[in-house]
C-alpha positions in Angstrom: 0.0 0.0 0.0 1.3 3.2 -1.1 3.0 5.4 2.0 2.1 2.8 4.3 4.8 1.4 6.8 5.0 -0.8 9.3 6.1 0.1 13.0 6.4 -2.2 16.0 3.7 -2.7 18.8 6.0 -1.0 21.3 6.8 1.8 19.0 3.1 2.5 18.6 2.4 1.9 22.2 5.2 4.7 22.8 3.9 7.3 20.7 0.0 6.9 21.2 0.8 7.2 25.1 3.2 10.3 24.9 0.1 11.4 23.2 -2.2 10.9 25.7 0.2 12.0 28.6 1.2 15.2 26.8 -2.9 15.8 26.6 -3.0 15.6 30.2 -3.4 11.8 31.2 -1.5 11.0 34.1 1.4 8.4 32.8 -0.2 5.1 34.2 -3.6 6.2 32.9 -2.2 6.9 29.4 0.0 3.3 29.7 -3.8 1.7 29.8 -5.8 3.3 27.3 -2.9 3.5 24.9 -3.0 -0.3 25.7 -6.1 -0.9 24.2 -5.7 1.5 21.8 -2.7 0.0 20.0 -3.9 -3.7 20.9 -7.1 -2.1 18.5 -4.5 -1.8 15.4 -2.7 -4.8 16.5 -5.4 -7.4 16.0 -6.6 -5.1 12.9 -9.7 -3.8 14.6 -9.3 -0.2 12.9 -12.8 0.8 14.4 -10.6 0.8 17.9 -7.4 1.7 16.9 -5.2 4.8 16.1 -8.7 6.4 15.0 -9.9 6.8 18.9 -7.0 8.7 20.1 -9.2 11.7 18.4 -11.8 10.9 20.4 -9.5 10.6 23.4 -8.4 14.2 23.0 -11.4 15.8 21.6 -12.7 15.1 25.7 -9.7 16.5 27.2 -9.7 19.4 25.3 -13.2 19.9 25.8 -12.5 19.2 30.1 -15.0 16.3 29.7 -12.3 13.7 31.4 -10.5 13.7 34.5 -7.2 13.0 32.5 -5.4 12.9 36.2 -8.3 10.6 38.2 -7.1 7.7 40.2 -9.0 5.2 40.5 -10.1 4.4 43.6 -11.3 0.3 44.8 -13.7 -0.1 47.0 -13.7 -3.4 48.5 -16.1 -4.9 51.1 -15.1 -8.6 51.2 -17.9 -9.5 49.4 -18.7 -10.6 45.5 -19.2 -7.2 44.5 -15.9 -5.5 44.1 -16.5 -1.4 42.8 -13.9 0.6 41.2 -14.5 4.6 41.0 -12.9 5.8 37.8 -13.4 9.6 39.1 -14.6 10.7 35.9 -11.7 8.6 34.1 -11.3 6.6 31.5 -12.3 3.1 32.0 -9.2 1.1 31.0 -7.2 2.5 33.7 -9.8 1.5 36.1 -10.4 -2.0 35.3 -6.6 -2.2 35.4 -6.6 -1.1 38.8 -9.0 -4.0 39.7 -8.8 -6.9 38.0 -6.2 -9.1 40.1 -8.7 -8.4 42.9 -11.4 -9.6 40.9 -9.5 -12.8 39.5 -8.8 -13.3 43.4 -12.3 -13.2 44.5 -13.5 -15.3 41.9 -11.3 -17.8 42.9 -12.5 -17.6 46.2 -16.4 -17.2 45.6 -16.7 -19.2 42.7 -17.8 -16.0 40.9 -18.1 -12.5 41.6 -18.4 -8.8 39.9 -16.7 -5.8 39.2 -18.7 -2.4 39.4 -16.9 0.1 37.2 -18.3 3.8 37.9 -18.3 7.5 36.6 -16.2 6.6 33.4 -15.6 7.6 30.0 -16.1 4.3 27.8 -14.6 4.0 24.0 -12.8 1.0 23.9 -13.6 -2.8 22.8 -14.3 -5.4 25.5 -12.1 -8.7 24.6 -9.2 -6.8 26.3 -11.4 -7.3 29.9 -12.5 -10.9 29.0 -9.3 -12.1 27.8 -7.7 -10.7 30.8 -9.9 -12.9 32.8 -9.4 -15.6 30.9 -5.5 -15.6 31.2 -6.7 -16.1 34.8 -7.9 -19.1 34.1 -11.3 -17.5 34.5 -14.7 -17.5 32.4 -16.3 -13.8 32.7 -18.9 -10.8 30.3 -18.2 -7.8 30.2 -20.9 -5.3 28.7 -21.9 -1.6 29.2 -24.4 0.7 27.7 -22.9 3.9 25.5 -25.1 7.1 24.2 -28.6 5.9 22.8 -27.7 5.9 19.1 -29.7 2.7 18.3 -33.7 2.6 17.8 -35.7 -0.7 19.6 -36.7 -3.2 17.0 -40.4 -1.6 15.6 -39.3 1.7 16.8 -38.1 4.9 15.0 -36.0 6.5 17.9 -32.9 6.5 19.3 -32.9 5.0 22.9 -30.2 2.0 23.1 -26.5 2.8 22.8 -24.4 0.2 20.8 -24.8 -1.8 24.3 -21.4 -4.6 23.5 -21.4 -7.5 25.7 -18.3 -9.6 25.7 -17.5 -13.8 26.4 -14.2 -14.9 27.3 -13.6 -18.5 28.0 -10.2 -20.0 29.0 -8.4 -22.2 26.8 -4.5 -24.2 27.4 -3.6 -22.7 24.1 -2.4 -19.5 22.9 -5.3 -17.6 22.8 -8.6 -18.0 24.6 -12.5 -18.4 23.4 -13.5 -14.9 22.8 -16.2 -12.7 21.2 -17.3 -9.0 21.5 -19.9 -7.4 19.7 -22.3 -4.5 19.5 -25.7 -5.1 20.1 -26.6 -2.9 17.3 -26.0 -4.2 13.4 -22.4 -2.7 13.2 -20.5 -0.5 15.5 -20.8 3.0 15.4 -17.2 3.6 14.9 -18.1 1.3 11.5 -20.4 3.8 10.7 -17.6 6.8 10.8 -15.0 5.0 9.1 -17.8 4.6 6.0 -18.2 8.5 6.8 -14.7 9.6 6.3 -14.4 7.2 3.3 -17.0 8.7 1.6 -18.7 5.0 1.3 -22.3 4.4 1.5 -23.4 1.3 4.9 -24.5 -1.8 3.8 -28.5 -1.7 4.1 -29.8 -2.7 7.2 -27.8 -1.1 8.9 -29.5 2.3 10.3 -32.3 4.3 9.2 -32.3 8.4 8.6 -34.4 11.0 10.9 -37.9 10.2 9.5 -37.4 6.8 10.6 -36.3 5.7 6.7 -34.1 3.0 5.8 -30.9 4.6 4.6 -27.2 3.7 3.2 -25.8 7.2 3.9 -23.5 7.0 6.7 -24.2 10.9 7.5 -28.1 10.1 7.2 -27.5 7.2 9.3 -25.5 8.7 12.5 -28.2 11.8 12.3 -30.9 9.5 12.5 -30.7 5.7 14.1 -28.6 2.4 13.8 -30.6 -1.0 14.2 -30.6 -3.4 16.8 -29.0 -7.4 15.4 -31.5 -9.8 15.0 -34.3 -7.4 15.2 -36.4 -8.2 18.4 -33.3 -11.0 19.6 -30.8 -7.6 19.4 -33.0 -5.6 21.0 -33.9 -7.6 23.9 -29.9 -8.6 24.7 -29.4 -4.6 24.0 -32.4 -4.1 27.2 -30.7 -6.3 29.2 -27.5 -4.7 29.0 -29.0 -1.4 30.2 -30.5 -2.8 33.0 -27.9 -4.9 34.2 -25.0 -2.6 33.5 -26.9 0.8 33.8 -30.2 0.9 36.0 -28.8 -1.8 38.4 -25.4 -0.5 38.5 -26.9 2.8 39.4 -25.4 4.4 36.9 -26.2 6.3 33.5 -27.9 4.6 30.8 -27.7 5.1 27.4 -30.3 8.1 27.2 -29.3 9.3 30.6 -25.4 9.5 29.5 -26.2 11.2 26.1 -28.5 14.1 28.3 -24.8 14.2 30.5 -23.1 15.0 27.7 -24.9 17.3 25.8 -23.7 15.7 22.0 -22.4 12.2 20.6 -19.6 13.9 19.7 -17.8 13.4 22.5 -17.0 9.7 24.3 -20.1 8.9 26.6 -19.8 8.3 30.4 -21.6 5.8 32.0 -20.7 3.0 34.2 -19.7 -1.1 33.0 -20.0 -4.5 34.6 -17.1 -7.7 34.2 -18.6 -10.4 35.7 -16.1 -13.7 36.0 -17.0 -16.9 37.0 -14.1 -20.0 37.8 -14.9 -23.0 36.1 -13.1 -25.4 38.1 -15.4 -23.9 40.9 -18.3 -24.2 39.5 -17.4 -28.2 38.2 -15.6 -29.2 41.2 -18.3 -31.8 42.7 -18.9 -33.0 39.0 -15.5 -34.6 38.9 -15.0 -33.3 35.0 -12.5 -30.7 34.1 -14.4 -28.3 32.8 -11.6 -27.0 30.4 -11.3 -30.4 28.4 -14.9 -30.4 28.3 -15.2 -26.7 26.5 -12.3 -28.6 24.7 -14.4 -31.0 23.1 -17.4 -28.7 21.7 -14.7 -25.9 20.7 -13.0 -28.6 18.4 -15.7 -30.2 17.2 -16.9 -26.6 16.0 -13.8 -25.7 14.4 -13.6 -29.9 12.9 -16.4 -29.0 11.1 -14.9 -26.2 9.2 -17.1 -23.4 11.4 -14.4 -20.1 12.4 -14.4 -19.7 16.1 -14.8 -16.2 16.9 -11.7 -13.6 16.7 -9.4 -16.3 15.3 -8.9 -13.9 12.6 -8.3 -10.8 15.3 -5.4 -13.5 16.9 -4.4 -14.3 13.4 -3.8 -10.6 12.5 -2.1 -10.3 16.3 0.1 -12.9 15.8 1.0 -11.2 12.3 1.1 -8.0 13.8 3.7 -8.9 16.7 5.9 -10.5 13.9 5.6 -7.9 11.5 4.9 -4.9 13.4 1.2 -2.7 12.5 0.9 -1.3 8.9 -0.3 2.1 9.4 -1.8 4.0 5.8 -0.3 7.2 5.2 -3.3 9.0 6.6 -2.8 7.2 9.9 0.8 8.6 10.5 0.1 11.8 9.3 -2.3 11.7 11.8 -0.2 10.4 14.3 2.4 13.2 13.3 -0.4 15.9 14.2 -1.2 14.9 17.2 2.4 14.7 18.4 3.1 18.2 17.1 0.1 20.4 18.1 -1.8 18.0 20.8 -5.2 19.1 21.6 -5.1 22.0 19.5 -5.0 19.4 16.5 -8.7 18.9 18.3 -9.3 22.6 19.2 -12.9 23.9 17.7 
């Protein structure tokens, strides 16, 4: 690809979180959500990659994010471990508290963790496949900014709503899927934007409640639940689960917060993690070897397992380093050179 090149993980992971930190993230903060940022580009995920850091700054510069929060764990011995991200980003949060959670799963059989008062942008696998190199089963969801219309209805009032499955496996990579419980992702949406590429149909309808193809139709009017009524219902469940129960924001709630879509939503999220060799102990089955079997005979049948071509591109990607298009490191470039005033408006 013309005025592409190819730099190293820890060369991007460098650069993205000088970014961040020169933006006002204090440096362990900036460590994490560069993390997930680069791991985006890594696994070739460009909806979460390089093209967020935007998104990152755009909420700095506008003082939507406590860039220096710390987040603070709140732990009462019981299932229900809370983490405060202070108005945060979420990444540096769950980071914060996930060996406590891996610990009190261990010693519950299952428990939570309560993420609250943070900004939100990033996939999920990165929580579930932490879990899962804990040996440890575990979802993940949270609501976002309600972007997405109930099946039958004409109106925004679900965000994207992902919900994320991570199931340990002995070997290199886990069992894994993350998805939007809308059609696409919204970020999908944008990236058709800025290419100047119409959505696939399906996907979203315009203001008057029309099916459209036209991406700026489409993120002024409504995306679509998956599955119609199915998507809609698992997109319900997150709000309640990860929103009203939580006591925090849901999806409407954090959009009225904000004041625009424009910049990252803040709401609250929910990891739950279970131990399998807990739950299977009086069975006297491994529970692993069992997953084995069904996970084999899936793939033996010629079936892709989900995000075996996200660990293909990682393992490419670690090899290789991350092709970057020209645009991207121009990009990149900016935002070293003028910060958030490459943002300013």
């Amino acid at each position: 690809m013309a005025g592409s090149q190819n730099i190293s993980v820890q060369t991007l992971q460098e650069r993205v979180r000088a970014i961040l930190e020169a933006g006002g993230v204090r440096r362990e903060s900036a460590e994490a959500v560069a993390g997930v940022i680069v791991a985006g580009e890594r696994d070739n995920c460009k909806s979460h990659g390089v093209y967020r850091i935007e998104g990152c700054l755009r909420v700095l510069a506008a003082g939507k994010v406590e860039g220096g929060a710390v987040p603070k764990v709140h732990d009462e011995g019981t299932s229900v471990i809370e983490v405060d991200a202070g108005g945060g980003f979420s990444n540096p949060a769950f980071h914060a508290a996930k060996d406590l959670l891996a610990e009190r799963t261990r010693e519950t059989g299952i428990a939570a963790l309560v993420i609250r008062d943070c900004l939100h942008f990033s996939a999920l696998w990165h929580d579930v496949e932490a879990m899962a190199d804990y040996g440890l089963a575990s979802l993940s969801m949270c609501p976002s900014y309600s972007v997405v219309a109930p099946a039958g209805g004409t109106q925004p009032l679900f965000g994207t709503n992902p919900i994320a499955f991570g199931w340990p496996r002995p070997g290199a990579h886990p069992y894994v899927w993350d998805f939007a419980t809308s059609v696409a992702a919204r970020g999908e949406i944008e990236l058709h934007r800025r290419a100047g590429t119409p959505i696939p149909e399906g996907w979203a309808i315009d203001s008057d409640g029309q099916p459209t193809t036209d991406p700026d139709a489409a993120l002024a009017g409504a995306m679509l639940p998956f599955g119609a009524h199915k998507g809609s219902a698992i997109s319900t469940m997150v709000e309640l689960l990860a929103g009203a129960m939580l006591g925090e924001f849901m999806s409407k709630e954090a959009l009225e917060f904000m004041g625009s879509s424009a910049l990252l939503p803040r709401h609250g999220a929910l990891v739950l993690a279970l131990d399998p060799a807990r739950f299977a102990a009086r069975s006297g089955r491994d529970p692993l070897a069992e997953g084995e079997k069904l996970l084999t005979a899936i793939s033996g049948q010629g079936a892709r397992l989900p995000s075996e071509r996200r660990f293909a591109a990682r393992d490419k990607a670690l090899a290789e380093g991350i092709c970057l298009t020209e645009a991207e490191l121009a990009q990149l470039a900016l935002f070293e050179q003028d910060g958030l005033a490459a943002v300013a408006t």
